[in-house]
C-alpha positions in Angstrom: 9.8 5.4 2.1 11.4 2.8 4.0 11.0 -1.4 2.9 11.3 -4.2 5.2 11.1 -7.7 4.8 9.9 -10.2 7.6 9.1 -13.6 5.8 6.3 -13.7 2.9 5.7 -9.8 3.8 7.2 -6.8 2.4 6.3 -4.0 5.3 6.7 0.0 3.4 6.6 2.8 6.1 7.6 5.7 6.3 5.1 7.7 3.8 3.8 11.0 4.1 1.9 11.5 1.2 0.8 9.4 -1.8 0.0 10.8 -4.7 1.2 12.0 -8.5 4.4 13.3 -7.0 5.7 10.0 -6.0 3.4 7.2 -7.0 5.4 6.1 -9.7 8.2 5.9 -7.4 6.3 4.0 -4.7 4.7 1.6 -6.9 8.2 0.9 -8.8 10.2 0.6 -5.6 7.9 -1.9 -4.3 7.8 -4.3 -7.4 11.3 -4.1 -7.3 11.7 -5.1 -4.2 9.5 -8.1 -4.3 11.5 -11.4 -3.8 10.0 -14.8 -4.3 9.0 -15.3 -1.0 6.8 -12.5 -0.5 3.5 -13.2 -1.1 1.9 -9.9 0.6 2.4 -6.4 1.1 1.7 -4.3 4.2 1.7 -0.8 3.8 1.8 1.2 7.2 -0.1 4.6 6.5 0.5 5.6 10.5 2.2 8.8 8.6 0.2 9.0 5.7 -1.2 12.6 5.9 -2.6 12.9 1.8 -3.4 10.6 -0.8 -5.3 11.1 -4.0 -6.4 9.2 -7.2 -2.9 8.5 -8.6 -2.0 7.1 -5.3 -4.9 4.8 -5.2 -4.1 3.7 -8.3 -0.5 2.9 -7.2 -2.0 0.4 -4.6 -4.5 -1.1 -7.2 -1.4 -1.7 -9.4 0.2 -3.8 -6.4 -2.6 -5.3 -5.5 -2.8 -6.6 -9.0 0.9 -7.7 -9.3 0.5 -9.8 -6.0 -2.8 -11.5 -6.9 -0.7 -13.3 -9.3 1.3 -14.6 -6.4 -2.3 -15.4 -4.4 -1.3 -12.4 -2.1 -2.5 -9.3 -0.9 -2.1 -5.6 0.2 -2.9 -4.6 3.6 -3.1 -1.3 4.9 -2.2 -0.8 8.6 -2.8 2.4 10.8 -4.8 4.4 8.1 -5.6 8.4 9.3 -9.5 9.4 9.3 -8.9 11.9 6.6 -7.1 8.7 4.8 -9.4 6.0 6.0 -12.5 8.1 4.6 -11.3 8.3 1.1 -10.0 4.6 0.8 -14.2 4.1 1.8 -15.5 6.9 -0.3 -14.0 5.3 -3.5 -14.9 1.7 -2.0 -10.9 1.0 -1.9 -11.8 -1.0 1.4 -13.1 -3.6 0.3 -10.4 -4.7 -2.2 -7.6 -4.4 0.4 -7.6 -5.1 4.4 -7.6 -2.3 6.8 -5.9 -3.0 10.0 -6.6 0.0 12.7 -4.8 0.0 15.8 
């Protein structure tokens, strides 16, 4: 997992998977890395090959730590196989999916 910072957006790329394994890790690494400027996340799934219920879970727990800040997660490049579970569990419509 990779973070980069351009303005009031933190950008994380670079995952393969999301899930038990590393959600912890995810989630944590981007609360850390939140500064007072960023208002949203971006989370670039172009790689994302897997994610399951402890992974959404890591992205509802963002979600809810920027809503303080009046921000939000957006998830760019999302997979089919990805794209239908984040619509199977309804997860699109609490973040923005950005397909390119």
């Amino acid at each position: 997992m990779k973070l980069e910072s351009e303005g009031t957006v933190l950008r994380v790329v670079g995952l393969a998977e999301l899930n038990a394994t590393n959600c912890v890790t995810v989630r944590d690494g981007v609360r850390a890395a939140l500064r007072e400027e960023h208002r949203n996340v971006e989370l670039d799934f172009a790689g994302l090959m897997f994610i399951d219920s402890s992974g959404l879970g890591a992205l509802v727990a963002i979600q809810k730590t920027l809503s303080g800040r009046q921000g939000f997660v957006r998830i760019l490049n999302p997979g089919s196989s990805v794209l239908q579970i984040l619509e199977l569990t309804r997860m699109h419509r609490i973040f923005e999916i950005v397909r390119n």
